[in-house]
C-alpha positions as YAML, in Angstrom:
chain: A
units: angstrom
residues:
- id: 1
  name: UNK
  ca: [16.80, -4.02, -5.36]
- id: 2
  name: UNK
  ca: [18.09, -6.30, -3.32]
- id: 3
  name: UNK
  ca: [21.87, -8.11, -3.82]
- id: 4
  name: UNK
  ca: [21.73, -5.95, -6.45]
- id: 5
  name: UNK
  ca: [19.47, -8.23, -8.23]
- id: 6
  name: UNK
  ca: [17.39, -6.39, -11.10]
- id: 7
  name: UNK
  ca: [13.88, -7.50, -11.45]
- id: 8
  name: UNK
  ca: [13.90, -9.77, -14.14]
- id: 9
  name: UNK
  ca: [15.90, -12.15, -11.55]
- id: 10
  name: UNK
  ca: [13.34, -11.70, -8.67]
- id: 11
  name: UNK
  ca: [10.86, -13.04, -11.11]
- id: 12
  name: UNK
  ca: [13.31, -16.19, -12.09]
- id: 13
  name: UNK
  ca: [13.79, -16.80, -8.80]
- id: 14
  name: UNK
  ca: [9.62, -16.72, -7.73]
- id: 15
  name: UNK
  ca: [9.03, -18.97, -10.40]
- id: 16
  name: UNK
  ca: [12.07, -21.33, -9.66]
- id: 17
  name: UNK
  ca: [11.72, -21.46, -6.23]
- id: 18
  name: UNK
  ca: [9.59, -19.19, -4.44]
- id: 19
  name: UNK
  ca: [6.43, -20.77, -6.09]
- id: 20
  name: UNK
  ca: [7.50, -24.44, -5.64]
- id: 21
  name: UNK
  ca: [6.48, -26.25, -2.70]
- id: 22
  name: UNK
  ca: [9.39, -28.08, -1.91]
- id: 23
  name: UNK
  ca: [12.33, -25.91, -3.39]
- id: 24
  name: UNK
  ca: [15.48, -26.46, -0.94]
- id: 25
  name: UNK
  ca: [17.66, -23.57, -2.06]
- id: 26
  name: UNK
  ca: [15.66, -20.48, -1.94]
- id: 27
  name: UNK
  ca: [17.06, -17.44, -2.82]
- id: 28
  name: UNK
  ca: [16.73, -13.60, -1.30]
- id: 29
  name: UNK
  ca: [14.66, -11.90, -3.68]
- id: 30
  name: UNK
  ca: [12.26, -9.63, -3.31]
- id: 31
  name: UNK
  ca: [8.51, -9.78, -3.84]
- id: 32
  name: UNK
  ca: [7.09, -8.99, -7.42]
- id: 33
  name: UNK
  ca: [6.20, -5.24, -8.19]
- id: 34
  name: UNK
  ca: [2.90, -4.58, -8.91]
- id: 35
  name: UNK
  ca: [0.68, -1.20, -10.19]
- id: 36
  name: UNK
  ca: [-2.17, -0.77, -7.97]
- id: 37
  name: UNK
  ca: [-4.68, 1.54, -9.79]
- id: 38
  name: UNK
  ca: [-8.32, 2.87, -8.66]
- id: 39
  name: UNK
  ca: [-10.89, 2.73, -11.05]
- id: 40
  name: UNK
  ca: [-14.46, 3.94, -11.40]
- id: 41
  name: UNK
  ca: [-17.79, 4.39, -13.30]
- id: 42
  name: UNK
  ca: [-18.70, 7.52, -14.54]
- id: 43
  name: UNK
  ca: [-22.02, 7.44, -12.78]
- id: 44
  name: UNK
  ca: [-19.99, 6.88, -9.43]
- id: 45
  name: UNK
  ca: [-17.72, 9.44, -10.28]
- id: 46
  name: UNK
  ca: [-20.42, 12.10, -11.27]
- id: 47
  name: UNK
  ca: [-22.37, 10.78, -8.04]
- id: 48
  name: UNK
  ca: [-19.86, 11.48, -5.68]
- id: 49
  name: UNK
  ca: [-18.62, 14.81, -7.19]
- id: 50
  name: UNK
  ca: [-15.26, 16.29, -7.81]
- id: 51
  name: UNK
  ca: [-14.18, 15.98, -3.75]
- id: 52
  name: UNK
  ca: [-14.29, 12.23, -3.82]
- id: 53
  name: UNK
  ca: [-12.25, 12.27, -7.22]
- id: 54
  name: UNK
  ca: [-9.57, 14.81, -6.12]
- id: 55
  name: UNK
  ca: [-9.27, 12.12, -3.13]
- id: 56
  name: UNK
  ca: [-9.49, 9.14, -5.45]
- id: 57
  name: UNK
  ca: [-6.85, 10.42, -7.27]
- id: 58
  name: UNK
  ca: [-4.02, 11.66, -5.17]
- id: 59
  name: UNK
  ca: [-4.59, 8.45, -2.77]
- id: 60
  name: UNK
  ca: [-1.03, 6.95, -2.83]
- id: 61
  name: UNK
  ca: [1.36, 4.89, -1.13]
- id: 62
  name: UNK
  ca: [4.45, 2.99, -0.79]
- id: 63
  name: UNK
  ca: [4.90, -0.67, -0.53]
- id: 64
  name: UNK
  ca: [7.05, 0.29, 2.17]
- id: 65
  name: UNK
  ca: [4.55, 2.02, 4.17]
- id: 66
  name: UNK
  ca: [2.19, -0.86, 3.74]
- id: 67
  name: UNK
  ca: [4.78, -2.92, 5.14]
- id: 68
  name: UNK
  ca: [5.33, -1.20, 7.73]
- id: 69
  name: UNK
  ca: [1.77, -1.08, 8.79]
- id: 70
  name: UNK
  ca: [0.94, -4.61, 8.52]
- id: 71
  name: UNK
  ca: [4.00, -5.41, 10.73]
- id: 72
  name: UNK
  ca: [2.51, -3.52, 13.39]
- id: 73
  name: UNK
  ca: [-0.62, -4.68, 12.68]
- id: 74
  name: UNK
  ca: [0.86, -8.37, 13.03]
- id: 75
  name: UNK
  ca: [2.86, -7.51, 15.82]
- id: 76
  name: UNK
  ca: [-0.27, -6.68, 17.78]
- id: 77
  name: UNK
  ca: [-2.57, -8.24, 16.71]
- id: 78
  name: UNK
  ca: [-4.40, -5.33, 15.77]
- id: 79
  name: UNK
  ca: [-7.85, -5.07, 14.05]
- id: 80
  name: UNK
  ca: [-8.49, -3.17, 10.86]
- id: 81
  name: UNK
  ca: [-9.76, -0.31, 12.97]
- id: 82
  name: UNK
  ca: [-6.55, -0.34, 14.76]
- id: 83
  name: UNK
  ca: [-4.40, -0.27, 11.88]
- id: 84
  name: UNK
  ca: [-6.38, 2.76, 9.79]
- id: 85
  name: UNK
  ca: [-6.42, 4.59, 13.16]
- id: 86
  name: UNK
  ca: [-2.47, 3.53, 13.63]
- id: 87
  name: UNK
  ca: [-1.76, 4.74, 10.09]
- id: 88
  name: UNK
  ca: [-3.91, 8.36, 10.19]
- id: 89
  name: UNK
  ca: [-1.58, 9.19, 13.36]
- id: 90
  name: UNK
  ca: [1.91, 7.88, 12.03]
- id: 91
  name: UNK
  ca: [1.55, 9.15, 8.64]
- id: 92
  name: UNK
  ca: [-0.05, 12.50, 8.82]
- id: 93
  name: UNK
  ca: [2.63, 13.90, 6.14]
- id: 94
  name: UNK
  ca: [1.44, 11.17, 3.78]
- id: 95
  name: UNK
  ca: [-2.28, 11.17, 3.92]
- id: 96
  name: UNK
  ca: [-2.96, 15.35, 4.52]
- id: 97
  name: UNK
  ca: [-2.16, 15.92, 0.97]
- id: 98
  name: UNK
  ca: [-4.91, 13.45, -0.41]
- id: 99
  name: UNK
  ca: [-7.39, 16.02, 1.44]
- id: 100
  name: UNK
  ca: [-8.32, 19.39, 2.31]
- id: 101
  name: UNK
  ca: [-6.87, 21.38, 4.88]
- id: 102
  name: UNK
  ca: [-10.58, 21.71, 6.31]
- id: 103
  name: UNK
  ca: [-11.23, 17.83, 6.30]
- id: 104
  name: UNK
  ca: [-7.07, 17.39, 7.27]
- id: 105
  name: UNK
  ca: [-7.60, 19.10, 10.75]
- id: 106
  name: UNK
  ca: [-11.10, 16.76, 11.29]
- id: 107
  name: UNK
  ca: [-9.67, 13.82, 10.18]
- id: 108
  name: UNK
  ca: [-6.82, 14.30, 12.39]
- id: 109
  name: UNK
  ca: [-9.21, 15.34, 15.64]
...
């Protein structure tokens, strides 16, 4: 939260301001919270086998890191290459527990 401000006032304050063109007192607020989820076909998901879906499914992350990610990929002016390979290296804690130990120690080579 930020001022304190629950969420039901960040969402006042998008649609008073933050979504009007030519608002003159904007507020701090903080961006709207959305749920992110990954879905797929059954076909896919008996395709791929229960590897990919173990992955699928523990695949997480914080808006936070994603921040912090596209800053540095804004900061220098970094391709999409650069960022996953920025991302595997600074967050090793976060994305070894989607995978195996085994594919942890290639990913990470």
């Amino acid at each position: 939260q930020i001022f304190g401000n629950p969420p039901a006032l960040y969402a006042a304050e998008w649609k008073r301001c933050n979504t009007v063109a030519d608002c003159t007192d904007p507020k701090p607020n903080a961006w709207p919270v959305d749920k992110i989820v990954t879905l797929v076909a059954k076909p896919f998901s008996e395709k791929v086998g229960p590897d990919v879906m173990d992955y699928l499914t523990k695949r997480s992350w914080s808006n936070d890191t994603v921040n912090k990610l596209m800053a540095w990929m804004t900061e220098n002016q970094a391709t999409g290459e650069d960022g996953d390979k920025h991302f595997l290296k600074e967050n090793k804690d976060l994305w070894s527990k989607w995978v195996s130990p085994e594919a942890a120690t290639k990913i990470e080579a």
